[in-house]
C-alpha positions in Angstrom: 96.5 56.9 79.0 98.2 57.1 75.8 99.0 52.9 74.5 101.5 54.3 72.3 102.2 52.9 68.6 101.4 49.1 68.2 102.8 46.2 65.3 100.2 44.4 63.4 100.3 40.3 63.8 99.4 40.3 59.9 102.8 41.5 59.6 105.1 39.1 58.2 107.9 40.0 59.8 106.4 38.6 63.2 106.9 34.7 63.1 104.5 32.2 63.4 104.8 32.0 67.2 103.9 35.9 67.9 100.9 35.1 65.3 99.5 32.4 67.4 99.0 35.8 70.1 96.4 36.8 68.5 94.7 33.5 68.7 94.4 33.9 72.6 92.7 36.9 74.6 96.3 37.9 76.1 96.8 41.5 76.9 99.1 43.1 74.8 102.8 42.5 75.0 104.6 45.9 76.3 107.8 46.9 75.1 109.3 49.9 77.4 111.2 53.0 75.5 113.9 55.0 77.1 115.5 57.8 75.0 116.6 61.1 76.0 120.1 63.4 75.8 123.8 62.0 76.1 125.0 61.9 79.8 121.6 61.3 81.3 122.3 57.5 82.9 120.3 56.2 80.7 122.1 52.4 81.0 122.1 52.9 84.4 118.0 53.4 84.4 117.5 50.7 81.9 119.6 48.4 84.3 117.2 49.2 87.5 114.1 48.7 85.2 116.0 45.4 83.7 115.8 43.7 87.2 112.6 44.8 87.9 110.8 43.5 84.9 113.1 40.8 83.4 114.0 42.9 80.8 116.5 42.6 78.0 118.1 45.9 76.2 117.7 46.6 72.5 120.8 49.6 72.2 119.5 52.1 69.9 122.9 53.7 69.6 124.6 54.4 65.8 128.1 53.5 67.3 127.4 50.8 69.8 126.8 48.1 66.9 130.5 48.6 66.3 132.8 46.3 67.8 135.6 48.0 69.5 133.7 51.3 70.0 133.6 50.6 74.0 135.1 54.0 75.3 133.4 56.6 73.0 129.7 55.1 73.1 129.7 54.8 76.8 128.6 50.7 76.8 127.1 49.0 79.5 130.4 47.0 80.8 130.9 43.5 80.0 129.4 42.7 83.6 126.6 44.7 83.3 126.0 42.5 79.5 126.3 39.3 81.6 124.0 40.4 84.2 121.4 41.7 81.7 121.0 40.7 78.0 122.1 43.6 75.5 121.3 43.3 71.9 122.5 45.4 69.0 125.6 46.1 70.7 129.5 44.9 68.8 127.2 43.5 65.7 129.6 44.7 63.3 133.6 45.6 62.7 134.5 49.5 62.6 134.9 49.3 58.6 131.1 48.1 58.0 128.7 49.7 57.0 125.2 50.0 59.2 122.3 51.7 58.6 119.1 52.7 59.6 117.5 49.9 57.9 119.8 47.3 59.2 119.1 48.4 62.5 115.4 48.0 61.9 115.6 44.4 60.8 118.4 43.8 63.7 116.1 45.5 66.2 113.0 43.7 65.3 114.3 40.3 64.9 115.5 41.2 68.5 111.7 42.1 69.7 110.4 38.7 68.6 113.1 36.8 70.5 112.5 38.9 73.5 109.1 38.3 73.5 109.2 34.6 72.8 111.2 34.1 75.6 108.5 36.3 77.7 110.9 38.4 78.8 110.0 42.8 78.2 111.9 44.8 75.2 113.4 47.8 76.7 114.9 50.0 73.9 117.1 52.1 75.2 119.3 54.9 73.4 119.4 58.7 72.2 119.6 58.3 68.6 115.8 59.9 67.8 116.5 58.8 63.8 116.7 55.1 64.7 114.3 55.1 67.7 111.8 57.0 65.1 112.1 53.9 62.6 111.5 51.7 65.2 108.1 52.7 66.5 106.9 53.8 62.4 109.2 51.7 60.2 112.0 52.5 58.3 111.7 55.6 55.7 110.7 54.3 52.4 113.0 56.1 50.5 116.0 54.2 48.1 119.0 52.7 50.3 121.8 54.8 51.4 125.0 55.0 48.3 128.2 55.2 50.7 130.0 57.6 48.0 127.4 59.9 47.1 126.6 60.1 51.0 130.2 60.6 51.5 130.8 63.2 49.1 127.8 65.1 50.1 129.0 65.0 54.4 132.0 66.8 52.9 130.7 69.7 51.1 128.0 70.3 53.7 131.0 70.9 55.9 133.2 72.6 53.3 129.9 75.1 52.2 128.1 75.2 55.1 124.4 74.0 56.2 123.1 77.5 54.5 124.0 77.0 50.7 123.0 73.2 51.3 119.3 74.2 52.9 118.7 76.6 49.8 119.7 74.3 47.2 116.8 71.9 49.0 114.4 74.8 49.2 114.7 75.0 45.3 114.5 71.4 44.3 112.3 70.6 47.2 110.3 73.2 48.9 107.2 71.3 50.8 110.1 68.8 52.3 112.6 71.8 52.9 109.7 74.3 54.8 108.9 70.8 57.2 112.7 71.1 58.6 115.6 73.0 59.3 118.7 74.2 58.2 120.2 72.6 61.5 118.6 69.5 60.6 122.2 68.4 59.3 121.3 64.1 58.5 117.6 65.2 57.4 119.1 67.8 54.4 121.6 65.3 53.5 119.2 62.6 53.2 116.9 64.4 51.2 119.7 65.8 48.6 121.2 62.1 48.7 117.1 61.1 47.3 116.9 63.4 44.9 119.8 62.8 43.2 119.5 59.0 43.3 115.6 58.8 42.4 115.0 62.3 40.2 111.9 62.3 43.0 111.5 64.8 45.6 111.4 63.6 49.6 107.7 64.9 50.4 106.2 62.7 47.4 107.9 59.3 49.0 104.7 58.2 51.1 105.8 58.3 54.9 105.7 55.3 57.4 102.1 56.3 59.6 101.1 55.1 63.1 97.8 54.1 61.3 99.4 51.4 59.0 100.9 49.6 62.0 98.3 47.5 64.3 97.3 46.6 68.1 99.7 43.9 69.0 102.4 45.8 71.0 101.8 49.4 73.9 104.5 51.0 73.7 105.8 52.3 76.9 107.7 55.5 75.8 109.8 57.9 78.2 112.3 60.8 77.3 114.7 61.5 80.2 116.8 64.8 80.7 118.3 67.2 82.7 117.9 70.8 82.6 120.3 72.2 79.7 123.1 73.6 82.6 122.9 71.0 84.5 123.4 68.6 81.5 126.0 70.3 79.6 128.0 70.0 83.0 127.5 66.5 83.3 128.6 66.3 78.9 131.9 68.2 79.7 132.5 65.7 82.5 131.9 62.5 80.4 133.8 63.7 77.8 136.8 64.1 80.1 136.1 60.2 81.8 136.8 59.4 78.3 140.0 61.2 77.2 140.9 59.7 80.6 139.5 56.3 80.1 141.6 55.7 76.8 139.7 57.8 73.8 142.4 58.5 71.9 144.4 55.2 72.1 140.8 53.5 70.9 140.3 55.7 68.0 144.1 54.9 67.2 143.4 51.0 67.5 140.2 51.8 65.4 141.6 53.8 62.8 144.1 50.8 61.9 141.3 48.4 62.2 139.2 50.8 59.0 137.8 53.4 60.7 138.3 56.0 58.3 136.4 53.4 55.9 133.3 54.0 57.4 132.3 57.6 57.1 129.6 57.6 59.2 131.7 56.1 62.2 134.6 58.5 61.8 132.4 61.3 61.8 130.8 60.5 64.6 130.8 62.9 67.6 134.0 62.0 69.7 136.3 59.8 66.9 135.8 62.5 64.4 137.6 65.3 66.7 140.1 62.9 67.7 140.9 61.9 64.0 141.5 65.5 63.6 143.7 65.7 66.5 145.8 62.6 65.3 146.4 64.5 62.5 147.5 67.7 63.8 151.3 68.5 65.2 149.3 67.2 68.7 150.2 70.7 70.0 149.5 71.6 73.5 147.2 74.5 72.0 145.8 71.2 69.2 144.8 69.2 72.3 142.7 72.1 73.7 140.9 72.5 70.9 140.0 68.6 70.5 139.1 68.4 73.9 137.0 71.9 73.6 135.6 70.7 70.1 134.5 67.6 71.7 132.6 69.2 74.2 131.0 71.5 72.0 130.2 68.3 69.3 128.3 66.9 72.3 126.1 69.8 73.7 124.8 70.6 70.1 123.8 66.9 69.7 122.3 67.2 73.1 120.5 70.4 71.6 119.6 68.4 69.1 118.1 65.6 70.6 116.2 67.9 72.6 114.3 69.2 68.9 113.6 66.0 68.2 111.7 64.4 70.7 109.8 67.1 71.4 108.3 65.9 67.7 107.6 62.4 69.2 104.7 62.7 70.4 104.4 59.2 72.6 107.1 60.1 74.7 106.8 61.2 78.3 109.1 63.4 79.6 110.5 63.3 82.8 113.2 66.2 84.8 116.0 64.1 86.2 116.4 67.4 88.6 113.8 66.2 90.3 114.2 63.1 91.0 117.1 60.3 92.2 117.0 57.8 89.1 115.7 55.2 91.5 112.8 57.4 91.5 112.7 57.6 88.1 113.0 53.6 87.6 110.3 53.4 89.8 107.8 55.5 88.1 108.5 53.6 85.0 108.0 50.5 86.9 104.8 51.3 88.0 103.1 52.7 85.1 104.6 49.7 82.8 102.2 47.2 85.4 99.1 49.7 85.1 97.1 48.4 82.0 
């Protein structure tokens, strides 16, 4: 059976205490993954598994470190919080920034109190960029600049994914052949690099499995639905949220900074309702924010799907076929097997 990736006790991130493991012939600690699609039940499965094996959730969700954001990420409820630890979840306000190496250092500082407390890690979330940093470490190249990022989001949307994949193809060709031009944060990234270090992405060494150690198996899972059966389920959580109070969040949001934070209000969800807040809020402007919003939400789904088939620790397992009781308890059982 595949032990997935492990952390290294030399690493000096770990703290004295998780040190001391390796002192003692303990098995290694297991820290469970669940990622897959929007609109799988993915809180709902981490909550049965919770229960089962006193575990705590890390979120691994973009948005869900934003306080405020409750609606439009889908949270676990405040009850569900009480009943079950949640980390990474209302860290920050709407107007901060947060990225992927914040949520490293958040996520990990979360895994050693976890731990200490002998309780199981169970990372749970869709984002595939942050998950990916978790299990190899965070990429290695400069940090992110807000305004160049910012500048760069708009005229990939003004010019298209096309003119900005060729312009990487000629400053970067070995980086540009190993993605695609859908890979929308990826090309971004990569132009952002260049122009900040003069270096191109594929000669920035790479976080590898080998340099992390045996400390930690890594229980990984991707769970999905069949693409009709999913986008069905999409379209319907995108109308429980219209109905649950999208709109009057973002407006809350968007006095609190919102529109600060470019990452947040281009998110999928706030940024079509910016856009509709903006419009004359027509009856035919409403369709298309609730049709845009939809569609936002199938391509990430699309999306998601790409990218874990690139992971390859992760299990995949058909919702279709199974009740997510049945699902929880396959999880279960193969996090006791050693």
């Amino acid at each position: 059976m595949n032990q997935g990736v492990v952390y290294d006790h030399r690493d000096a991130r770990f703290p004295k205490e998780l040190k001391e493991l390796k002192k003692t012939p303990v098995k290694k600690k297991k820290v469970l993954v669940i990622a897959g699609p929007t609109s799988t039940g993915k809180t709902h499965l981490s909550l049965i598994i919770s229960k089962a094996i006193a575990g705590e959730v890390i979120s691994c969700d973009s948005m869900q470190v934003y306080q405020g954001t409750d609606i439009g990420t889908a949270k676990a409820t405040h009850e569900e919080r009480e009943a079950i630890p949640h980390h990474l979840i209302d860290l920050c306000k709407i107007e901060e920034s947060f990225n992927v190496v914040n949520f490293y250092n958040e996520a990990i500082s979360s895994l050693h109190e976890i731990l200490l407390r002998d309780k199981t890690p169970i990372l749970v979330g869709g984002a595939g960029f942050y998950i990916h940093a978790f299990l190899y470490g965070p990429p290695k190249g400069p940090p992110a600049n807000p305004e160049l990022r910012s500048r760069l989001e708009e005229d990939f949307d003004k010019f298209g994914p096309e003119m900005f994949y060729e312009k990487l193809q000629q400053l970067d060709p070995d980086y540009a052949s190993s993605i695609t031009v859908q890979d929308r944060h990826k090309v971004i990234r990569a132009l952002e690099i260049i122009s900040l270090t003069g270096r191109k992405v594929s000669e920035i060494p790479k976080p590898s499995q080998e340099d992390l150690s045996r400390e930690i198996d890594f229980r990984c899972w991707f769970v999905y639905y069949p693409k009709p059966i999913l986008y069905k389920r999409i379209e319907e959580r995108c109308d429980k949220m219209i109905e649950n109070g999208l709109v009057e969040e973002v407006i809350r949001l968007r006095e609190e900074g919102l529109e600060g934070n470019s990452s947040a209000a281009r998110s999928i969800g706030y940024r079509q309702c910016l856009e509709y807040l903006d419009s004359e809020k027509t009856p035919e402007d409403w369709e298309h924010f609730v049709s845009s919003f939809k569609r936002a939400s199938r391509r990430y789904a699309k999306r998601q799907f790409t990218w874990f088939r690139k992971e390859s620790l992760f299990r995949w397992l058909d919702l279709s076929k199974m009740t997510l009781e049945e699902a929880a308890e396959i999880m279960i059982q193969d996090f006791h097997q050693n």
